[in-house]
C-alpha positions, 0 to 999 in steps of 0.5 A, a space after each residue: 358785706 361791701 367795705 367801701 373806702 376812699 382816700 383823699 387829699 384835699 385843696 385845703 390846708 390841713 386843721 383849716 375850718 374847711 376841712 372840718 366843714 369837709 368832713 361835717 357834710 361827710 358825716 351827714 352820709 351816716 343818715 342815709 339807710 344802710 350805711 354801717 360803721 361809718 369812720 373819718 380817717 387821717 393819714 398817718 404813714 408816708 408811704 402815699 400822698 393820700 391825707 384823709 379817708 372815708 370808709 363805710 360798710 354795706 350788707 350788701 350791693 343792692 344797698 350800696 347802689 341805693 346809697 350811691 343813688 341817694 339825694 344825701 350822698 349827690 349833694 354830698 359829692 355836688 357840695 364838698 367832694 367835688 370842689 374840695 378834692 384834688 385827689 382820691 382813690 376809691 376801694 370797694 372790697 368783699 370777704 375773701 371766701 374760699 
């Protein structure tokens, strides 16, 4: 299992209509196969700058190469990532096994 998170600010000003048109294009991405647990985050601590999220699961990295390749995902990042972010941090995690 791959948890895949990132957290972001963007250009806009927070409750804005382009905000909530961010994050409609970012639930198209539930569609794509294999994307499990899909949620829309807000920041609620001070301690970064970061004020939103995005997190997904994938059962495994075949899957997530697929989504990272999929038409929806490309024209999500095209369309609303790319013009609408100012910063981000990505975090790609696995189970701790010992």
């Amino acid at each position: 299992m791959i948890k895949h998170m990132v957290f972001f600010s963007l250009h806009y000003a927070k409750g804005s209509a382009e905000v909530k048109h961010f994050f409609e294009g970012a639930a198209t991405l539930t569609a794509i196969e294999g994307v499990q647990h899909f949620e829309s985050l807000q920041q609620t601590s001070k301690k970064n700058d970061f004020q939103y999220g995005l997190s997904m699961e994938f059962e495994n990295e075949a899957i997530y190469k697929a989504y990272n390749n999929h038409p929806l995902h490309v024209a999500f990042i095209q369309q609303y990532w790319i013009p609408g972010v100012a910063a981000f941090m990505e975090i790609d995690h696995v189970p701790l096994v010992f």
